[in-house]
N, CA and C atoms as an extended XYZ file, in Angstrom:
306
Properties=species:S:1:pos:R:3:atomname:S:1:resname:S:1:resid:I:1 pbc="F F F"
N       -14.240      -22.059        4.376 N   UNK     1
C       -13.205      -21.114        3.995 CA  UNK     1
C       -11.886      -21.584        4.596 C   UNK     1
N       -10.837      -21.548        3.537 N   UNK     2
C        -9.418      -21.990        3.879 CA  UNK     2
C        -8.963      -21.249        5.312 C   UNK     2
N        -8.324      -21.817        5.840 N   UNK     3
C        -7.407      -21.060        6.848 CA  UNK     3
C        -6.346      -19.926        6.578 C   UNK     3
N        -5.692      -19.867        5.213 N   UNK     4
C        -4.829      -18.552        4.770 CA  UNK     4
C        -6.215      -17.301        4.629 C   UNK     4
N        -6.939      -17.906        3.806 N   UNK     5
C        -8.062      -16.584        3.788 CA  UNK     5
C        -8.837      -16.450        4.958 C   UNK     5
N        -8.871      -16.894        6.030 N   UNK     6
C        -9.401      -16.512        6.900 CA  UNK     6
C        -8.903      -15.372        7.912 C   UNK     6
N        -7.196      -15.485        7.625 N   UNK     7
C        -6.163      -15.253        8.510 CA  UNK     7
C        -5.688      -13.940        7.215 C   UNK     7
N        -6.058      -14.010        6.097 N   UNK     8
C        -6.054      -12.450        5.360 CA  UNK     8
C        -7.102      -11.679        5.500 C   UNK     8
N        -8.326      -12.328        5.794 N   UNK     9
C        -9.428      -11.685        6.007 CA  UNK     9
C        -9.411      -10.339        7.783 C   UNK     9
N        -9.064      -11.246        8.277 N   UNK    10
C        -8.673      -11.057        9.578 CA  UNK    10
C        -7.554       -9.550        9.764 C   UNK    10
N        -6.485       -9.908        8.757 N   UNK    11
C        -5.563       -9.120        8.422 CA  UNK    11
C        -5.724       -7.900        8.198 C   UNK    11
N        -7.261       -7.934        7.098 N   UNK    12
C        -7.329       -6.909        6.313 CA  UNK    12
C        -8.372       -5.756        7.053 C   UNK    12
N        -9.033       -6.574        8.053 N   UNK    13
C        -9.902       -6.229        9.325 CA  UNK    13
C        -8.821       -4.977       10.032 C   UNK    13
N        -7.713       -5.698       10.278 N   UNK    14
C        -6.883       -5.085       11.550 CA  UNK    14
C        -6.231       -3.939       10.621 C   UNK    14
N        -6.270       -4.239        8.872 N   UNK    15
C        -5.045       -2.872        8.717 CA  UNK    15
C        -6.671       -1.652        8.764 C   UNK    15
N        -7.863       -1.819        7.932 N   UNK    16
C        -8.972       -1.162        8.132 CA  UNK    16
C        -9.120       -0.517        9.958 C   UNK    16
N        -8.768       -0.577       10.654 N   UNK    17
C        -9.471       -0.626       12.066 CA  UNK    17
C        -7.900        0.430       12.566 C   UNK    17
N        -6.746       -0.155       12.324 N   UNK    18
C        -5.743        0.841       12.457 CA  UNK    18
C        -5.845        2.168       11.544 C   UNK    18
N        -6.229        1.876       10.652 N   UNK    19
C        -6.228        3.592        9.538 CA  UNK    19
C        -8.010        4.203       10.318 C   UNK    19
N        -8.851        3.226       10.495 N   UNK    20
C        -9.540        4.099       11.395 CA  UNK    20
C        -9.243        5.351       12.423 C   UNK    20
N        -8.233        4.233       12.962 N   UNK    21
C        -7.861        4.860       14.816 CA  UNK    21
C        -6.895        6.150       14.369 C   UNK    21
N        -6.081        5.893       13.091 N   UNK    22
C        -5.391        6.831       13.302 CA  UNK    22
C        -6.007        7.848       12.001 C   UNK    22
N        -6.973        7.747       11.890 N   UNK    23
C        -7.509        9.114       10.810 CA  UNK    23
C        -7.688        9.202        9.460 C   UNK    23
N        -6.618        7.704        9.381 N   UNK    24
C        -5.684        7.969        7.883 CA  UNK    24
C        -6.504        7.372        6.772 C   UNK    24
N        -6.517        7.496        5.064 N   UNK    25
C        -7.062        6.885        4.652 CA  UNK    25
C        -5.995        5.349        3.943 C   UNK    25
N        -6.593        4.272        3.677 N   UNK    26
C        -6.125        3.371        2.985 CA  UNK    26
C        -6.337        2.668        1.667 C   UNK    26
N        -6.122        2.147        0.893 N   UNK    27
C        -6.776        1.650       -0.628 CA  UNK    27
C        -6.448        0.113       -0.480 C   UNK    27
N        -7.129       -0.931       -0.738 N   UNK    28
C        -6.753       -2.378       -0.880 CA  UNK    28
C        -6.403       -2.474       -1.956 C   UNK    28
N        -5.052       -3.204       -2.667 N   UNK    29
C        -4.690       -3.075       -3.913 CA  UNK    29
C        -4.759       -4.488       -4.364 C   UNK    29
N        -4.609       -5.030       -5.629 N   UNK    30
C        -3.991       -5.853       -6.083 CA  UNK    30
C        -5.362       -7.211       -6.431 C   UNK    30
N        -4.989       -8.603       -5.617 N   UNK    31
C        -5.771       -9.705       -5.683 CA  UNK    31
C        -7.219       -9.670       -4.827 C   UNK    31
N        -6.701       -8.648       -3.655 N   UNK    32
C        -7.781       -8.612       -2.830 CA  UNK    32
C        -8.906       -8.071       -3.075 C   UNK    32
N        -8.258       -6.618       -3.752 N   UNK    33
C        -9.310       -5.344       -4.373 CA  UNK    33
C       -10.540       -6.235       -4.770 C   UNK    33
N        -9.599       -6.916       -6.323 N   UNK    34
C       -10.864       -7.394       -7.119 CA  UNK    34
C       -11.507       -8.275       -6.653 C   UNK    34
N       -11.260       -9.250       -5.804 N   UNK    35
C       -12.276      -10.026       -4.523 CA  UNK    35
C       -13.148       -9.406       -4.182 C   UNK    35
N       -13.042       -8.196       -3.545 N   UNK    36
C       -14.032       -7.790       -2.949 CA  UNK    36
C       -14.555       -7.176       -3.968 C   UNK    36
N       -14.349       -6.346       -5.154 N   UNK    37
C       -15.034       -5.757       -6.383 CA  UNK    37
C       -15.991       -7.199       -6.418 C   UNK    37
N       -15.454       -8.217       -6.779 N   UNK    38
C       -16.474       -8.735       -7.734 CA  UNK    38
C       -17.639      -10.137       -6.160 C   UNK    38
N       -17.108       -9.810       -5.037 N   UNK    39
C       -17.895      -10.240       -3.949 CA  UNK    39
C       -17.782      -11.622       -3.709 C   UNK    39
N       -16.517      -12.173       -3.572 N   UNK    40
C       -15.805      -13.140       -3.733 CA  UNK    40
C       -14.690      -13.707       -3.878 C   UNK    40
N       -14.219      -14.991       -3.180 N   UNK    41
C       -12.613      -15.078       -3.368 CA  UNK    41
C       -12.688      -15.977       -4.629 C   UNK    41
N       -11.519      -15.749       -5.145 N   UNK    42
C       -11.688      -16.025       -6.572 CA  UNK    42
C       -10.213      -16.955       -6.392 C   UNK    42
N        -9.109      -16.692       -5.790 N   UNK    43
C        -8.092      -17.834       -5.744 CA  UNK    43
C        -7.500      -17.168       -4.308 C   UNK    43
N        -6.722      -18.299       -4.410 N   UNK    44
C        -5.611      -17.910       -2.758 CA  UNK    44
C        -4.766      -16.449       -3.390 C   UNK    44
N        -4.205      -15.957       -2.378 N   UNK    45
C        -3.655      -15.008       -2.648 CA  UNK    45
C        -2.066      -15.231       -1.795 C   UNK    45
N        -1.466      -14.480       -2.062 N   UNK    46
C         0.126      -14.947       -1.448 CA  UNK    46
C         0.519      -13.842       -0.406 C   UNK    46
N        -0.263      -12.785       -0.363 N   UNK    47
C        -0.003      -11.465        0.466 CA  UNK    47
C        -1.503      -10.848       -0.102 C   UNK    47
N        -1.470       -9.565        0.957 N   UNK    48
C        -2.715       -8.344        0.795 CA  UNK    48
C        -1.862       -7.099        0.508 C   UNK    48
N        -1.899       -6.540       -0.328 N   UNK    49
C        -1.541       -5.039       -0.984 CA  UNK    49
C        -2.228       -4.081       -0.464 C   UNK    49
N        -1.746       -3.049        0.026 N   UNK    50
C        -2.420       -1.180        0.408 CA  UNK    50
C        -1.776       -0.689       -0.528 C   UNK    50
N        -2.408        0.184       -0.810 N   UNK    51
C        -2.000        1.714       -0.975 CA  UNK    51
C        -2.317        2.809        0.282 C   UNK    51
N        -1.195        3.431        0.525 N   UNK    52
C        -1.423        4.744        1.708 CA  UNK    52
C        -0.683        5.781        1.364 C   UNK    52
N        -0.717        6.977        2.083 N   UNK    53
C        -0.130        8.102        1.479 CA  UNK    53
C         1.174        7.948        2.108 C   UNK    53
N         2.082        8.582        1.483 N   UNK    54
C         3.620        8.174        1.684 CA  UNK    54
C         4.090        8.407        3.161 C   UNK    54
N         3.382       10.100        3.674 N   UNK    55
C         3.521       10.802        4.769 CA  UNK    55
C         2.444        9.363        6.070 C   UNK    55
N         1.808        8.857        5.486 N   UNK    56
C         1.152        8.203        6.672 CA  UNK    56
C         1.912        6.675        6.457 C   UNK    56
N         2.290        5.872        5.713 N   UNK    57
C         3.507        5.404        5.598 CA  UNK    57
C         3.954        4.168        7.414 C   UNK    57
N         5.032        5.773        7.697 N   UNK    58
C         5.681        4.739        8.401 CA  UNK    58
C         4.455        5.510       10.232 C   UNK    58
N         3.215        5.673       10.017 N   UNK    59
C         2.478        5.772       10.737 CA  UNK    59
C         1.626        4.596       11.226 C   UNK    59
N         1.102        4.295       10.023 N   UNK    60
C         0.419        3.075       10.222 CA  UNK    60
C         1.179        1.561       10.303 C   UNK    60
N         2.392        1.755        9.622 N   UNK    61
C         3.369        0.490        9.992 CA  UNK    61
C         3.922        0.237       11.355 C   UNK    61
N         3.754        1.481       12.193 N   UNK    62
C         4.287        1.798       13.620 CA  UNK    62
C         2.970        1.114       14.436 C   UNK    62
N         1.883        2.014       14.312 N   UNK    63
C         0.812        1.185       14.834 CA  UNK    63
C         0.749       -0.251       14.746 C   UNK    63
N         1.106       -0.958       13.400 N   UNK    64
C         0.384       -2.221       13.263 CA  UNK    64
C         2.038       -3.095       13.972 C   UNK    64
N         3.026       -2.485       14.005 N   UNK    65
C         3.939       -3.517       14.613 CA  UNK    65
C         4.312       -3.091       15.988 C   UNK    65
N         3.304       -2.154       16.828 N   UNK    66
C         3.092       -2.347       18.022 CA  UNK    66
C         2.116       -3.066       18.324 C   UNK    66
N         1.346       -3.887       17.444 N   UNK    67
C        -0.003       -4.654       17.768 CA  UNK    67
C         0.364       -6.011       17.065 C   UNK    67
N         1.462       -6.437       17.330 N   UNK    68
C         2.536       -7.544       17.209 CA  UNK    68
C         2.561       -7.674       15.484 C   UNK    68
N         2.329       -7.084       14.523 N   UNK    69
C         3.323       -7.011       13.444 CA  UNK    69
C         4.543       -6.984       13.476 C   UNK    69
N         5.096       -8.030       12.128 N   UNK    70
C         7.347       -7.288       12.354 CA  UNK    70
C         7.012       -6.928       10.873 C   UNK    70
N         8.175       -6.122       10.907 N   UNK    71
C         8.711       -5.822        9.412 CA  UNK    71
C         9.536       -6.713        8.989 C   UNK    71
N         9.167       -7.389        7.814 N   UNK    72
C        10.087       -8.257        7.527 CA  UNK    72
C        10.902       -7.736        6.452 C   UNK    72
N        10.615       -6.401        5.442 N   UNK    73
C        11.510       -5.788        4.747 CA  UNK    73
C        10.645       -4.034        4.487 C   UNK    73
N        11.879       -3.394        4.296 N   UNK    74
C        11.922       -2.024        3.383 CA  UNK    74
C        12.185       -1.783        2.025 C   UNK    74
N        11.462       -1.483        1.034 N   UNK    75
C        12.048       -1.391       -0.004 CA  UNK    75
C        12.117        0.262       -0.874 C   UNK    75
N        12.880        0.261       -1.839 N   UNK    76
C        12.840        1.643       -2.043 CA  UNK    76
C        12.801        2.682       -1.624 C   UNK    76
N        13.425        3.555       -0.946 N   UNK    77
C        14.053        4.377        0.141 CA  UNK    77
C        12.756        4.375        1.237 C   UNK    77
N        11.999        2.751        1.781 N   UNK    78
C        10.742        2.952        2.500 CA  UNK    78
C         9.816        3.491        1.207 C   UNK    78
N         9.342        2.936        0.096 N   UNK    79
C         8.485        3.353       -0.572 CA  UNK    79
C         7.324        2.492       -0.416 C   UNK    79
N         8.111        0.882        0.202 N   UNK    80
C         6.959        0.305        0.595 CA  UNK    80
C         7.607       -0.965        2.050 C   UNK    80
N         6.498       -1.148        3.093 N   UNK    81
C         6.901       -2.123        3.703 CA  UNK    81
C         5.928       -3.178        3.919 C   UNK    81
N         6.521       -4.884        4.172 N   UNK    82
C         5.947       -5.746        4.332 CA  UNK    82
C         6.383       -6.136        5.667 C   UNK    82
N         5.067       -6.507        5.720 N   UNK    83
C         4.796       -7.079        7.212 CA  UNK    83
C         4.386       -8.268        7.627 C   UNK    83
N         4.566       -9.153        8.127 N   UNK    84
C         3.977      -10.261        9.055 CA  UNK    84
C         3.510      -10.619       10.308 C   UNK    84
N         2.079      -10.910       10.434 N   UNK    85
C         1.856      -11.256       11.783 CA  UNK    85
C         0.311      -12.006       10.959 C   UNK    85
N        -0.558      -12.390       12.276 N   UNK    86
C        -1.316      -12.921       11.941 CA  UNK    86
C        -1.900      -14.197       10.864 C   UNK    86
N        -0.373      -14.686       10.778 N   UNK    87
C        -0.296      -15.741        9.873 CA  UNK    87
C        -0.283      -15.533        8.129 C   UNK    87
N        -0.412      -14.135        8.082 N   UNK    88
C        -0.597      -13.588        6.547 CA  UNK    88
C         0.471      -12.529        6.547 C   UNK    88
N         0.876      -12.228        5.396 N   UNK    89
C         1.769      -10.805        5.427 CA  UNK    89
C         0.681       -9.599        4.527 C   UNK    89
N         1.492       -8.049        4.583 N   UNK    90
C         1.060       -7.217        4.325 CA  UNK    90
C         1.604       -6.414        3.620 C   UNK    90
N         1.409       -6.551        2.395 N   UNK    91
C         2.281       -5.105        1.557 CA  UNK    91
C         2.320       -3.847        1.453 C   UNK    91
N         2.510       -2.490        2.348 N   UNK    92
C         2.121       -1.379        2.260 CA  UNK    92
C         2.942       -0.490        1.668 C   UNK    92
N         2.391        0.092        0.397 N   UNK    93
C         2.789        1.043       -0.770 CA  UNK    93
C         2.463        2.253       -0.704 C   UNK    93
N         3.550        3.190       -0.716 N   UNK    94
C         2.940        4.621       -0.127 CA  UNK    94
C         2.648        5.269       -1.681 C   UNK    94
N         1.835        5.475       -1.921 N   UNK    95
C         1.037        7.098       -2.942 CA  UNK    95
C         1.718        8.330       -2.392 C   UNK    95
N         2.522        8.776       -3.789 N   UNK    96
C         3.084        9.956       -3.826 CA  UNK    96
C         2.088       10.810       -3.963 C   UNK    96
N         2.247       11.955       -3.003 N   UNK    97
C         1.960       13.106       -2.754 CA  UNK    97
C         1.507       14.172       -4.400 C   UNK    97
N         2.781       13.972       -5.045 N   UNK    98
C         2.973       14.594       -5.835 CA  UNK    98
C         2.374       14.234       -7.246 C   UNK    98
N         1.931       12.940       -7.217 N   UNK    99
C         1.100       12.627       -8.479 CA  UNK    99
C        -0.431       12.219       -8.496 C   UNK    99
N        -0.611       12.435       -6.963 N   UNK   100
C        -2.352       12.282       -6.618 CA  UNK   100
C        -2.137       13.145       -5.989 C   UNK   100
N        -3.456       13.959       -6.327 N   UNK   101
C        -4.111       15.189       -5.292 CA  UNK   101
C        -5.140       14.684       -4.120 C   UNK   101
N        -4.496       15.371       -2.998 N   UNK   102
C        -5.876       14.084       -1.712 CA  UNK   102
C        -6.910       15.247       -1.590 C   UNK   102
């Protein structure tokens, strides 16, 4: 196994283990999802995608860049932030409140 997927794998460990600690729930979105849907890496990927709820947001981004994450951007009034550490980055997309019922 490549060294980028080892170091997303790793990644995706630490965002799972932070939404543990703090209660919250998370969704893997995008290239990764269907990896693990279909039980396998299927190509490199360029980043890992979440979905989280908007209100948990800048909760779990706080946690993960006190556990040496940076933010490397905000987008959309904070609708979503990316992160870097661990040699991989992290895309986290908040789920409106208002168009999913939790």
């Amino acid at each position: 196994m490549d060294e980028l997927v080892q170091a997303q794998l790793s990644a995706i460990t630490e965002v799972l283990r932070a939404a543990n600690t703090l209660g919250i729930e998370v969704w893997l979105r995008g290239g990764w999802a269907m990896d693990f849907y279909l039980g396998q890496v299927t190509r490199n990927h360029e980043d890992v995608d979440w979905f989280v709820w908007q209100d948990d947001l800048p909760v779990i981004s706080g946690l993960l860049v006190s556990r040496v994450w940076l933010i490397s951007r905000t987008t959309h009034a904070t609708s979503s932030v990316t992160l870097f550490g661990m040699r991989s980055s992290l895309a986290l997309h908040h789920w409106l409140e208002a168009i999913a019922v939790r």
